[in-house]
C-alpha positions as CSV (number, residue, x, y, z in Angstrom):
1,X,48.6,-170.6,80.9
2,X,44.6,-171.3,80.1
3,X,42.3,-168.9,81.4
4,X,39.9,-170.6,83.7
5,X,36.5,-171.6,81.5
6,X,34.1,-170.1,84.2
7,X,36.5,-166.7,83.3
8,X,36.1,-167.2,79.4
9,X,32.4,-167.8,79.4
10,X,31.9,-164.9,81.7
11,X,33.9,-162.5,79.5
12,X,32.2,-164.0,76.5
13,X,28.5,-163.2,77.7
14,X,29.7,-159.9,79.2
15,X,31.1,-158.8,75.9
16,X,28.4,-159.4,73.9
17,X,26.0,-157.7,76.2
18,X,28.0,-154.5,76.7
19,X,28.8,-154.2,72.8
20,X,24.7,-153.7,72.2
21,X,24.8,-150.6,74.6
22,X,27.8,-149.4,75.0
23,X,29.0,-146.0,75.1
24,X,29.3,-144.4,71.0
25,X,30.8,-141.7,69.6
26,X,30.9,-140.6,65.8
27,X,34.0,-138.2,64.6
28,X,34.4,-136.6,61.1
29,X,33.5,-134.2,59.1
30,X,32.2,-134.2,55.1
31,X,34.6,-130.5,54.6
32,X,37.6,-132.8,55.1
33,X,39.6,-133.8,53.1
34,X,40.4,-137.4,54.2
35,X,43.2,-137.8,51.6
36,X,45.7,-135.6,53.7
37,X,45.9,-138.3,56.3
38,X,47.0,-140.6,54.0
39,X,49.8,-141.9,52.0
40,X,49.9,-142.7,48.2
41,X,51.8,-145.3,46.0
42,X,51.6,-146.4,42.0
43,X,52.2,-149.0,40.1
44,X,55.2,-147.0,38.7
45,X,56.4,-143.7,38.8
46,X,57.5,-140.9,35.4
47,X,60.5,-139.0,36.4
48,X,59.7,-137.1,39.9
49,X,55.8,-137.1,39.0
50,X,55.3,-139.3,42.4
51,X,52.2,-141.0,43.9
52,X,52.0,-138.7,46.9
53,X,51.8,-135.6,44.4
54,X,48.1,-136.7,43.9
55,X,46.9,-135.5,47.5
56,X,49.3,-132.0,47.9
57,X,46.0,-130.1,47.5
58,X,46.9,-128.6,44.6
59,X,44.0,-129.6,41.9
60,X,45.3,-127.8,38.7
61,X,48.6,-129.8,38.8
62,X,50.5,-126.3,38.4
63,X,52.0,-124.3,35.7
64,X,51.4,-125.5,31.9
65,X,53.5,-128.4,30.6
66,X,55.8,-128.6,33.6
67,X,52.5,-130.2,36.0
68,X,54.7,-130.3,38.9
69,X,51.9,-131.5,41.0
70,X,50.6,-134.8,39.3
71,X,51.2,-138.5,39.4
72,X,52.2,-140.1,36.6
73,X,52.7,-143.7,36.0
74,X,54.9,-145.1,33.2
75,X,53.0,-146.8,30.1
76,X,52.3,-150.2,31.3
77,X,49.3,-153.3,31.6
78,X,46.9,-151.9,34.2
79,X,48.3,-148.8,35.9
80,X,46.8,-148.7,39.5
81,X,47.1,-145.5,42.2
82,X,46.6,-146.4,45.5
83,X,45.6,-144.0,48.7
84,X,46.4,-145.8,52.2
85,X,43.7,-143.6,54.7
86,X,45.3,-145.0,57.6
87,X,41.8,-146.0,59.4
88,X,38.6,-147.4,58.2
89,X,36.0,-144.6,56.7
90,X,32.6,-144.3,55.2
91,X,33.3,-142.7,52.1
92,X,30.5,-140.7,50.6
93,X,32.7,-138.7,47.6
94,X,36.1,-139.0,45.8
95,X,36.7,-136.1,43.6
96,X,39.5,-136.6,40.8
97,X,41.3,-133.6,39.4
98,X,42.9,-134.7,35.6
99,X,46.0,-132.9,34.2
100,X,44.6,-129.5,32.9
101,X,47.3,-128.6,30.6
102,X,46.8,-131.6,28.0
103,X,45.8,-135.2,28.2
104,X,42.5,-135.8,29.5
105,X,42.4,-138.8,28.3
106,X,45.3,-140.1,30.7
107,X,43.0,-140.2,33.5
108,X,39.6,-141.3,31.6
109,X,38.2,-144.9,31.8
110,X,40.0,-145.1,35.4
111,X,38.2,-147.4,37.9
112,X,37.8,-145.7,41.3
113,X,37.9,-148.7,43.9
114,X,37.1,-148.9,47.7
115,X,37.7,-150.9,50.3
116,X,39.8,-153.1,53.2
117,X,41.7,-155.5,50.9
118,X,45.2,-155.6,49.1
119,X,44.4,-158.3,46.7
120,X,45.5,-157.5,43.7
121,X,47.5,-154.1,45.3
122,X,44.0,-153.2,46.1
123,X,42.2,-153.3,42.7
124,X,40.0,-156.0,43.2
125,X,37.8,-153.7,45.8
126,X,34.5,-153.2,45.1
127,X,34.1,-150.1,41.9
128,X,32.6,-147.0,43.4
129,X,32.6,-145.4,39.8
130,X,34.5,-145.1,36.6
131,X,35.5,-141.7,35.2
132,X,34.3,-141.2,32.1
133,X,36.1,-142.2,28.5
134,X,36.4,-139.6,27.0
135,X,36.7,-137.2,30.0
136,X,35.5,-133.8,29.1
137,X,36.2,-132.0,32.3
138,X,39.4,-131.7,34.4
139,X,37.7,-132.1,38.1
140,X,34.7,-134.9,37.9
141,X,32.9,-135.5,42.1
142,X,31.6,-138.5,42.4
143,X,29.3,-140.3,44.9
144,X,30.3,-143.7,46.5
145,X,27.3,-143.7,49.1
146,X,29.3,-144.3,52.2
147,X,31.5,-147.3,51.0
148,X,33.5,-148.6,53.2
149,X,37.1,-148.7,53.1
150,X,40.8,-148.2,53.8
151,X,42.3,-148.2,50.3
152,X,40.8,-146.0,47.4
153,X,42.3,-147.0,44.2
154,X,42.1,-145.7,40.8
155,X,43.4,-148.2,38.1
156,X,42.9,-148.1,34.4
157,X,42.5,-152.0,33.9
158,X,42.5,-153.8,30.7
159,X,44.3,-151.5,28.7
160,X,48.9,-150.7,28.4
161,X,48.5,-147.2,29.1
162,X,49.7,-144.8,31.7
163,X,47.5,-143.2,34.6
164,X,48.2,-139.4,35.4
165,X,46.4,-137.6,38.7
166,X,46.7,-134.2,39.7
167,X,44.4,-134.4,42.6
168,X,42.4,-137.1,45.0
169,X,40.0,-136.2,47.3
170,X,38.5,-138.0,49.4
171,X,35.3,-137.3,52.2
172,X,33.5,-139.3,54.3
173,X,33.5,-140.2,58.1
174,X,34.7,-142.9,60.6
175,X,32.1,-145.7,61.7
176,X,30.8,-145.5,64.8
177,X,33.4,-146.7,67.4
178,X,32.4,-148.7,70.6
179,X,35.0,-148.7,73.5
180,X,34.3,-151.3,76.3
181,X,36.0,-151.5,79.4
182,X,36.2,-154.1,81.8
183,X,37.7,-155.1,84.9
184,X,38.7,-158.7,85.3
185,X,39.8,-160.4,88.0
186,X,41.2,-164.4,87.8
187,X,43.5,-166.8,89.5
188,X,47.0,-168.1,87.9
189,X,50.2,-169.5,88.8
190,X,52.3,-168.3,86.4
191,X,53.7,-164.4,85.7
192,X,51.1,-162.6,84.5
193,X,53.1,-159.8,83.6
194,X,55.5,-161.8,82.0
195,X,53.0,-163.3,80.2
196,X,50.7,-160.5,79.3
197,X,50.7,-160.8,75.1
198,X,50.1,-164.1,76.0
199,X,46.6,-163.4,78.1
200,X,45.8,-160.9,75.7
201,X,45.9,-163.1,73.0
202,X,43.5,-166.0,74.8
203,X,41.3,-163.5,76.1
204,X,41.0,-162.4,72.1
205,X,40.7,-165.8,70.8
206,X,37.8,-166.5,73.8
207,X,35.6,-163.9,72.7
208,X,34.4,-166.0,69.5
209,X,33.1,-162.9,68.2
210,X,32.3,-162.7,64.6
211,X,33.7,-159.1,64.3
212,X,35.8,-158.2,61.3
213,X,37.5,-155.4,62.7
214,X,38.2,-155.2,66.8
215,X,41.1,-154.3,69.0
216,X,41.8,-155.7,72.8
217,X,44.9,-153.8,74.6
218,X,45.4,-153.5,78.3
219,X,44.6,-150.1,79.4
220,X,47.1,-151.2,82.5
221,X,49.6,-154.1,82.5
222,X,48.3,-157.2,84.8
223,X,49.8,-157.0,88.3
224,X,49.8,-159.4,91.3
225,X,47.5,-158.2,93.6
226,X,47.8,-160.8,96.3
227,X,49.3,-164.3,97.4
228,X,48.0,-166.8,99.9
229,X,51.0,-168.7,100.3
230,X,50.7,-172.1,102.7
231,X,54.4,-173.6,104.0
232,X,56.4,-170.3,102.6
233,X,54.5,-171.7,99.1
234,X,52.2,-169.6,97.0
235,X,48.8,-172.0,96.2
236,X,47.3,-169.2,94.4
237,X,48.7,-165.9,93.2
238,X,45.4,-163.3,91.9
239,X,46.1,-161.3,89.2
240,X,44.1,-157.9,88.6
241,X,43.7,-157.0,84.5
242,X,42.9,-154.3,83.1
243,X,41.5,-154.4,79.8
244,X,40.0,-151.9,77.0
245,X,37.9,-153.9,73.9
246,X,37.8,-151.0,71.0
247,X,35.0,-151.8,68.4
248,X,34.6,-151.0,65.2
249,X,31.1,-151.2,64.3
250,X,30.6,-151.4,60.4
């Protein structure tokens, strides 16, 4: 089933109207610590010193030689940590904590990396800042400038080393978000609400917006509103949608 072109066109210039003054909001905060809503991984893991250790909150890694509260990767070519944020953020600091027993020099040289892609498990993003080689201080802040991003890595490329982290933090804010609502109304013979993923998914591909990051969802399923029916047959069968476009502006 083919949306109507009329219907497509319509949709298309109302979309890209309503997105230039629609209704905007802006949520975050620069005191939170974006890390917590994440979930960390690495390259390899030392014993129980796990990924998700990195972002517990605790900075000094804990008591002396036991450092129950870093990551730490095995010795190996490139030893990457990656932080999943769960949404798309401007990230204006990432502040790395080092183990603070020993070892500086585990976490110095490390690439910090931002942004949307898993290339490469995520270390081909674009290099906010390295830390430095050697490192002389156990927590370093630095500024990425409101890069934006989903991943933040840290990987020690070129080098068979290991990569040890006893805290990530993370600040910054989420984009600017755009919802747009609409209420469409068009004709079809076939079950709309049988064939609702379906609609969605032509309605998506109609837009022919050049938008990296967009969502369309019904905010109600498609139901038959009414039938004209000729001879005891229905000739045309309206279908009211409901739909929500949610925008992410970057």
């Amino acid at each position: 089933m083919l949306l109507p072109l009329r219907y497509r066109k319509a949709l298309h210039y109302l979309l890209s109207h309503t997105l230039l003054s629609g209704l905007v909001s802006v949520s975050g905060s620069l005191a939170e610590n974006l890390a917590f809503k994440g979930t960390a991984t690495q390259s390899s893991t030392v014993g129980t010193w796990t990924a998700q250790r990195s972002i517990d909150g605790v900075r000094n890694g804990g008591e002396p030689e036991i450092v129950s509260f870093c990551s730490h990767t095995s010795s190996e070519s490139n030893p990457w940590w990656r932080l999943d944020l769960q949404d798309y953020y401007d990230i204006s600091t990432v502040i790395i904590s080092a183990r603070p027993d020993c070892c500086l020099d585990q976490t110095s040289g490390a690439e910090i990396r931002i942004g949307d892609s898993l290339e490469n498990n995520g270390n081909n993003n674009p290099i906010c800042a390295v830390t430095a080689e050697p490192l002389l201080d156990e927590t370093t802040s630095f500024s990425c400038h409101g890069m934006k991003g989903r991943y933040v890595n840290v990987v020690r490329s070129g080098r068979t080393t290991n990569l040890v982290l006893c805290e990530v933090e993370v600040y910054g804010v989420l984009p600017y978000r755009q919802k747009t609502f609409l209420r469409l109304k068009f004709s079809s013979s076939g079950d709309v609400a049988a064939e609702s993923d379906k609609i969605l998914h032509q309605l998506q591909s109609a837009l022919g917006l050049n938008i990296s990051d967009f969502k369309l969802s019904w905010t109600q399923l498609p139901k038959k509103e009414e039938e004209q029916e000729e001879d005891g047959v229905c000739q045309m069968c309206a279908a009211l949608l409901h739909l929500q476009l949610l925008l992410t502006v970057f």
